[in-house]
C-alpha positions in Angstrom: 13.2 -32.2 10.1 15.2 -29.6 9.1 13.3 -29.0 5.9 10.1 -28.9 7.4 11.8 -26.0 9.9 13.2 -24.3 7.1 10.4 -24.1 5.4 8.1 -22.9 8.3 11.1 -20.3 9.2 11.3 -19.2 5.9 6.9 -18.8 5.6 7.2 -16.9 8.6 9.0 -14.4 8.0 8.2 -13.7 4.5 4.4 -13.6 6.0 5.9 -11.1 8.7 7.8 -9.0 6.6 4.7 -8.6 4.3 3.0 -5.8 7.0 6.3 -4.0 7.3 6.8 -4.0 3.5 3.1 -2.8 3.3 3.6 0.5 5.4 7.2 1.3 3.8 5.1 1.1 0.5 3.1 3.0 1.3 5.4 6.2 3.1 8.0 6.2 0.5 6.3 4.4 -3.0 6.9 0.8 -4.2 10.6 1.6 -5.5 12.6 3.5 -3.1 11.1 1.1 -0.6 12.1 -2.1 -2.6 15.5 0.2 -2.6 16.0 0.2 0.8 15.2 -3.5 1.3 17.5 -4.3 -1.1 20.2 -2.1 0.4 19.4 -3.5 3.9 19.9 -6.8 2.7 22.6 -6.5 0.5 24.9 -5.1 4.2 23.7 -7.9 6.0 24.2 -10.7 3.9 27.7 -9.4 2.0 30.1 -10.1 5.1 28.6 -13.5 5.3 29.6 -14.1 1.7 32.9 -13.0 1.5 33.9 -14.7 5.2 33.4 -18.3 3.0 35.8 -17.2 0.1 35.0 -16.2 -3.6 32.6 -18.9 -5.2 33.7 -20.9 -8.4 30.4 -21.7 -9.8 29.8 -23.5 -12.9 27.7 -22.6 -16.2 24.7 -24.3 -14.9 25.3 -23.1 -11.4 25.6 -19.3 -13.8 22.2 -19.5 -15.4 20.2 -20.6 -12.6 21.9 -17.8 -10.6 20.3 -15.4 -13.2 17.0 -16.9 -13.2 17.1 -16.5 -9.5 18.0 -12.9 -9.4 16.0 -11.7 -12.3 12.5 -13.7 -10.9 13.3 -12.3 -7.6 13.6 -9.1 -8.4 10.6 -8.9 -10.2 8.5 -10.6 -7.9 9.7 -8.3 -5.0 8.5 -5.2 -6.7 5.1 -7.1 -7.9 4.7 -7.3 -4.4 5.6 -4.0 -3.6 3.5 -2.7 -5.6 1.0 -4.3 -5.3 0.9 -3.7 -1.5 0.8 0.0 -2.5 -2.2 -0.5 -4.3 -4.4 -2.5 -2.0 -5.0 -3.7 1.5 -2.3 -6.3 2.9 -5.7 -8.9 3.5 -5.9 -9.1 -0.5 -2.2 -9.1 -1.3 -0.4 -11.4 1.4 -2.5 -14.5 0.9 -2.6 -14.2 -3.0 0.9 -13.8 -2.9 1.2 -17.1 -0.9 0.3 -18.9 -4.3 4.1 -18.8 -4.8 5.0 -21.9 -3.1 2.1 -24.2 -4.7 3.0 -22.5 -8.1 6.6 -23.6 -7.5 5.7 -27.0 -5.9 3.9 -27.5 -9.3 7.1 -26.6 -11.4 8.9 -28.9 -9.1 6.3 -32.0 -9.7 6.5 -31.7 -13.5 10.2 -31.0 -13.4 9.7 -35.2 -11.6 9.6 -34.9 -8.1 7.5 -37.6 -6.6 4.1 -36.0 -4.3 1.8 -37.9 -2.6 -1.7 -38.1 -2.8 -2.1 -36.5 0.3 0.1 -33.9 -0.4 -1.7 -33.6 -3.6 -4.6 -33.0 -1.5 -3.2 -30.9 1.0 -1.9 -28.3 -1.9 -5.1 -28.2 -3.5 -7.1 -27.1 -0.2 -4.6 -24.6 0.0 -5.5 -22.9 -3.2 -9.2 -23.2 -2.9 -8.6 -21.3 0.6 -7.1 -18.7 -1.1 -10.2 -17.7 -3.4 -12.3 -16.2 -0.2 -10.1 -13.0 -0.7 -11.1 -12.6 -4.3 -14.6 -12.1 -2.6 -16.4 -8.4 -3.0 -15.4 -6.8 1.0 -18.3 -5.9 3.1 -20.1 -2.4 2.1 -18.5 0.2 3.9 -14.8 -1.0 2.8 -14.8 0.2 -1.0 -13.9 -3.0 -3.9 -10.8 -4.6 -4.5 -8.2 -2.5 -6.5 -8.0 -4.4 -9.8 -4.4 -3.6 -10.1 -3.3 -4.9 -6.7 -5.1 -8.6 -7.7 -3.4 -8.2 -11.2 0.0 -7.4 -9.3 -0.3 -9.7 -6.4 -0.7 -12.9 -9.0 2.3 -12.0 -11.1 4.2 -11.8 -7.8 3.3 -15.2 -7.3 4.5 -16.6 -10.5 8.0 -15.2 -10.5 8.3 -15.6 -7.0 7.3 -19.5 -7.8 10.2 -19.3 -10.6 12.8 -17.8 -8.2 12.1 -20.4 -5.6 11.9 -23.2 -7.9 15.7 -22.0 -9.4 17.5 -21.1 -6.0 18.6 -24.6 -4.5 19.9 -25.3 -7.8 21.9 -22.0 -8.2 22.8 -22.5 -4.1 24.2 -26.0 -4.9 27.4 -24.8 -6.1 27.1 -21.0 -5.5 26.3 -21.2 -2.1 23.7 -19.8 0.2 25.3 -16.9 1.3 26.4 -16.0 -2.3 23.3 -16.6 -3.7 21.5 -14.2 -1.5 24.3 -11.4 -1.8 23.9 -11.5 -5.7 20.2 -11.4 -5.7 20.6 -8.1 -3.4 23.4 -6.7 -5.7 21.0 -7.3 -8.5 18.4 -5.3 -7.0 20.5 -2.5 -5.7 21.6 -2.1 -9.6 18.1 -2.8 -10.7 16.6 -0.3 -8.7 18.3 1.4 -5.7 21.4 3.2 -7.9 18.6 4.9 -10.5 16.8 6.2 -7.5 20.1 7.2 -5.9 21.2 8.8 -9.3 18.0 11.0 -9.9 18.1 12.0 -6.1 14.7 10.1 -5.1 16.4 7.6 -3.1 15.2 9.0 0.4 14.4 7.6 3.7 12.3 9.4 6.2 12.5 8.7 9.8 9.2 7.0 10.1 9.9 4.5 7.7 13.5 3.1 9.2 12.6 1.0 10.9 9.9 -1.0 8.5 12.6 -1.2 5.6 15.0 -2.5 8.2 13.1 -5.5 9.2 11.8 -5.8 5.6 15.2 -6.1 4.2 16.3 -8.6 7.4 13.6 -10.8 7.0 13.4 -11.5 3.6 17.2 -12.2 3.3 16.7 -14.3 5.8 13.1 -16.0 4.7 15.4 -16.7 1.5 18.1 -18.1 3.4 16.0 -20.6 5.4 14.1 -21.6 2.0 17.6 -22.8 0.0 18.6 -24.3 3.8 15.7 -26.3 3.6 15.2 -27.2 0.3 18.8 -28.0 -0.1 18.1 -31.0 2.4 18.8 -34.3 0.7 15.7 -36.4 0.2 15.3 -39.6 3.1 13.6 -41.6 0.2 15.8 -41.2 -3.1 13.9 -44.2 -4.4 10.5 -43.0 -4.5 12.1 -39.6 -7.3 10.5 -40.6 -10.8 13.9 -39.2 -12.8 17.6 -39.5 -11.9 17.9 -36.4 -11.8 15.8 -36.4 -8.9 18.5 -35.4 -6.5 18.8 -31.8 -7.8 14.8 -31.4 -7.2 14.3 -32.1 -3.5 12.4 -29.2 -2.4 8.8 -30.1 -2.7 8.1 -31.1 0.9 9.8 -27.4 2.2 7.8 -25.8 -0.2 4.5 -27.2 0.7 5.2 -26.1 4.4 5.9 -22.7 3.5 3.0 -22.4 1.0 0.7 -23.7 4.2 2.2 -21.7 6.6 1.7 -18.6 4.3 -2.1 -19.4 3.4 -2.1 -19.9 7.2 -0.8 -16.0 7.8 -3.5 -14.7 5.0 -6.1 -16.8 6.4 -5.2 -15.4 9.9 -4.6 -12.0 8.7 -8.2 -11.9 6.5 -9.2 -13.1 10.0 -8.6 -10.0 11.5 -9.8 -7.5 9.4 -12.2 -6.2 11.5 -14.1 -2.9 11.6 -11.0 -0.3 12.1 -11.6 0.3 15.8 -12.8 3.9 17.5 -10.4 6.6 17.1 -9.4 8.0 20.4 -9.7 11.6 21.1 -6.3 13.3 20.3 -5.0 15.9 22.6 -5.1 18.7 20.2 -7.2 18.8 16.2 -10.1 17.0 17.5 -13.2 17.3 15.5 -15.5 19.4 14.9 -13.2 21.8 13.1 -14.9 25.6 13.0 -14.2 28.1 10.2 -11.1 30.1 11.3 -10.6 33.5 11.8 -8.3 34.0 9.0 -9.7 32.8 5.5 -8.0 35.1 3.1 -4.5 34.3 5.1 -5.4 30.5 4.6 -6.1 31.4 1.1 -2.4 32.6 0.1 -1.2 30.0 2.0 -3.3 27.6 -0.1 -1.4 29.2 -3.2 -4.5 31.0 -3.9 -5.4 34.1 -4.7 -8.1 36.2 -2.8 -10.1 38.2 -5.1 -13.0 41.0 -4.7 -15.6 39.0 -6.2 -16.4 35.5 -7.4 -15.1 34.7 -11.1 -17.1 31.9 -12.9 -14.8 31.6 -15.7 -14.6 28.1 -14.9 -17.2 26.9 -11.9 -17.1 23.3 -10.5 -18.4 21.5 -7.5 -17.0 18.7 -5.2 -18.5 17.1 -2.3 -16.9 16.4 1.3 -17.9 14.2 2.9 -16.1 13.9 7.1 -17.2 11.2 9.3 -15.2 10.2 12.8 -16.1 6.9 14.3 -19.4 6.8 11.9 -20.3 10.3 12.9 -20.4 13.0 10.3 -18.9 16.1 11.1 -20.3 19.7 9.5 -17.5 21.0 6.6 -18.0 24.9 7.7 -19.9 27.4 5.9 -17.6 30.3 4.8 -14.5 28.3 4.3 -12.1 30.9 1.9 -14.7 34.3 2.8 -13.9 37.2 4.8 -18.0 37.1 6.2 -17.1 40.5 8.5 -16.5 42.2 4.7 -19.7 44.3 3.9 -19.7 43.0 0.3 -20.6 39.6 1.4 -24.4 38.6 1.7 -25.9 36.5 4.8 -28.8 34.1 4.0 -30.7 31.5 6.2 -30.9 27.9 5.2 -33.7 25.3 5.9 -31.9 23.8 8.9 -31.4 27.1 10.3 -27.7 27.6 9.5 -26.2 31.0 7.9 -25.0 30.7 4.1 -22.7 33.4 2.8 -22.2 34.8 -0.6 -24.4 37.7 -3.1 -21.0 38.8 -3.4 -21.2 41.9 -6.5 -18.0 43.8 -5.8 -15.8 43.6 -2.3 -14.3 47.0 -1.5 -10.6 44.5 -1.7 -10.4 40.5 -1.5 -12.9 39.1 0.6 -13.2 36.0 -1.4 -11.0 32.7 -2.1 -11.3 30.9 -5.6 -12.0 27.5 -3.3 -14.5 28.1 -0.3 -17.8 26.7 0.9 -20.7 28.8 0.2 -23.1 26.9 3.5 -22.6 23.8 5.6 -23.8 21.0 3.4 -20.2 19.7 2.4 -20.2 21.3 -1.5 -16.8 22.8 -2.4 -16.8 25.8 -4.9 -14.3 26.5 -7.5 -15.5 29.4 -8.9 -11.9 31.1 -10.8 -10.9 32.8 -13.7 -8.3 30.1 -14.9 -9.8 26.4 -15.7 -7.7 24.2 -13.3 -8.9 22.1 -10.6 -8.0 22.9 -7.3 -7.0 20.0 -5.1 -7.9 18.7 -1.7 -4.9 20.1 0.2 -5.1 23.4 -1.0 -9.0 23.1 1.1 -7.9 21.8 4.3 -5.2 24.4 4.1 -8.0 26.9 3.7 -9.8 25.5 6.8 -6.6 25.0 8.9 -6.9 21.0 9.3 -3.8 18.8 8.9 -4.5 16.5 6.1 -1.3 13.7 5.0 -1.2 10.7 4.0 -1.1 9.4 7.8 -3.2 12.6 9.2 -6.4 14.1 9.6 -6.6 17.2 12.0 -4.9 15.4 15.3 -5.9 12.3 14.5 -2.6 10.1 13.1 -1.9 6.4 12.4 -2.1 4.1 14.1 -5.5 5.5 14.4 -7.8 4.4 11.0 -7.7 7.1 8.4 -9.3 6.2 5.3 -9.6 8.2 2.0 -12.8 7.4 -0.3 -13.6 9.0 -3.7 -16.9 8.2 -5.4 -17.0 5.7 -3.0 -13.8 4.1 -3.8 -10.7 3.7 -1.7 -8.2 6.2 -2.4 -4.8 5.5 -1.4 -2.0 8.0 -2.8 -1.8 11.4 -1.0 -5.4 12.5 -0.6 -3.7 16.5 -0.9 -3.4 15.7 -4.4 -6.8 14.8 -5.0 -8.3 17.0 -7.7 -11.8 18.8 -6.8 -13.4 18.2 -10.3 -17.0 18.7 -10.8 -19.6 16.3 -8.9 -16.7 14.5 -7.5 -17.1 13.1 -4.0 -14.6 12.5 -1.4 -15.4 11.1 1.5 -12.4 11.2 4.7 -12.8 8.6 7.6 -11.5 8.3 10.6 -11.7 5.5 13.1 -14.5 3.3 12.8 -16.6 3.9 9.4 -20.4 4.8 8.5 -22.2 1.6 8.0 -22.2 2.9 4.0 -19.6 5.1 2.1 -21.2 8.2 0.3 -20.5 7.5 -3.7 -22.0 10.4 -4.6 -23.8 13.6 -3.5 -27.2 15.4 -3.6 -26.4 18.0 -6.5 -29.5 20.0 -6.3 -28.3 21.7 -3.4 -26.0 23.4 -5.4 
């Protein structure tokens, strides 16, 4: 009984933990998050330790220790990573592979399973391949690298669970868990500290808090449970049997955790409507102040356009499947006599025919009319990026933000119809690139390119 809790315990929390670890990826990056966790852990687990005296392990006890640490280690950052890359419905339930993968070590190592067991397992992998399935339109592919990363996570993780009761047997739980923690705090946490990139914003406490609690404690419940000696000693294959009793524990955590992915993939529904902020709601007008905007951008406003180097990006802005008008005259002073006003088909006002400006009237990123084309039209040949725009047009853009509408609300980044999930101010506005920013509930299709001939 107590296996079968431990086990469940243990899947549940490591299932939980996966949504926390995914939004502390994703605010401060796969390492310093993995830092923290590690750091977390490490304080809560260290008093435990040294409360049951210093440990006299032996050789074998030494090695698997090692093992342990250096498989969990890696898997943890696999994961980590991987949950930076790509949506926590494609990571979480490949991830979950870890306890079949290590039940498998455990059967050829000559642990006895039963049919149905054998059974059982298997369904549990082929519900896993649904994820591996293209995501409705509207939702962008799966990120290659997240599969790629999500799968090795699963394989050390199998090897770390497979080596832990072993290790625990004469190290001890509590031990155990404090040098895996130690390990990743030297692995990781101490370079960060070192090169001064081991930071912690507010918003992220209190996921790499409960990230670091539960997955010490996931751990914890695991060795518990798989330490339990077996009812049937009879029925192990090998006399050495007795050191390789955690097959039933990890079968219930490996169900439990298809159970979580299963539930979560469930619930990946269409990113409900975003409610209408109190302030920056859309539509977002030109503002009074371009050429201000501009040096604010970094930019520098000059007295005509330069076409030393001239490239084009497209914007695309929709809000709850609506799409909102990018502004003509984004980066122009249109009150300076040097710049031209001409009527488009739907009736709009374009603005440009700039020769010479009596002083700056123009930026080296604006928007000539309202069809969404972005202009780089400067002397020097580098791209300007996406943040350097929104500062132009006076919207809020971050990785959480758009204008006044912020997480939890749905804010999704697309380029060339691809999700985009690193800090869309970065993105670079190279030519015929298309970027599409969506908020709350999404088109029924994602914009992978543009109409280039209204350039």
């Amino acid at each position: 009984m107590i296996g079968v809790a431990g086990g469940a315990l243990a899947a549940l929390l490591w299932g939980v933990s996966g949504f926390t670890a995914a939004r502390s990826s994703r605010v401060l990056g796969a390492e310093v998050a993995l830092a923290w966790v590690y750091l977390v852990g490490l304080c809560a687990v260290l008093p435990v330790a040294l409360t049951r005296g210093l440990p006299d392990p032996g050789a074998g006890a030494v090695g698997w220790t090692v093992v342990t640490d250096v498989a969990a280690v890696t898997s943890l950052y696999l994961m980590y990573a991987a949950l930076r890359r790509g949506p926590v419905v494609l990571v979480m339930p490949l991830t979950a592979a870890q306890g079949g993968l290590a039940a498998i070590f455990a059967v050829v190592a000559g642990e006895h399973l039963q049919p149905l067991a054998a059974v059982g397992l298997a369904i549990v992998f082929a519900g896993m391949l649904p994820v591996m399935r293209r995501p409705r339109s509207g939702t962008g592919a799966h990120p290659t690298a997240a599969v790629v990363l999500a799968a090795l996570s699963a394989a050390t993780a199998a090897v770390a669970l497979f080596a832990s009761p072993r290790a625990a047997h004469s190290l001890g739980t509590p031990w155990l868990i404090a040098t895996l923690r130690a390990a990743g705090v030297l692995a990781v946490a101490v370079p960060l500290a070192a090169s001064g990139r081991l930071r912690l914003p507010r918003a992220a406490t209190r996921f790499v808090v409960f990230s670091g609690l539960a997955d010490a404690g996931a751990f914890a419940a695991y060795i518990v449970a798989a330490s339990r000696p077996p009812r049937r000693p009879r029925r192990c294959r090998v006399a050495s049997c007795g050191e390789m009793r955690h097959v039933r524990p990890i079968l219930i955590a490996v169900s439990f955790l298809a159970a979580i992915g299963a539930a979560t993939a469930a619930s990946a529904k269409t990113p409900a409507p975003a409610p209408t902020p109190a302030h920056g709601a859309a539509p977002w007008p030109a503002p009074p102040n371009p050429l201000g905007l501009t040096i604010a951008a970094g930019l520098k406003p000059e007295r005509r356009e330069q076409l030393t180097y001239h490239v084009h990006a497209h914007l695309d802005v929709f809000v709850n499947g609506k799409h909102e008008t990018v502004p003509a005259g984004i980066g122009i002073n249109i009150h300076d006599p040097g710049v031209h006003r001409f009527p488009t088909p739907d009736g709009s006002t374009a603005y440009g025919g700039i020769q010479l400006c009596g002083k700056p009237c123009i930026s080296p990123l604006h928007t000539h009319d309202d069809t969404g084309i972005l202009h780089t039209e400067s002397s020097t040949p580098v791209p300007n990026r996406l943040g350097q725009f929104f500062t132009e047009w006076g919207v809020r853009l971050s990785r959480s933000c758009v204008g006044g509408y912020c997480r939890p609300t749905s804010v999704q980044i697309f380029v060339n119809g691809k999700r985009y999930r690193s800090d869309p101010r970065a993105i670079g506005l190279t030519d015929h690139k298309e970027i599409a920013v969506v908020i709350g509930t999404p088109p029924s299709k994602i914009p992978s390119t543009a109409d280039w001939s209204k350039i």
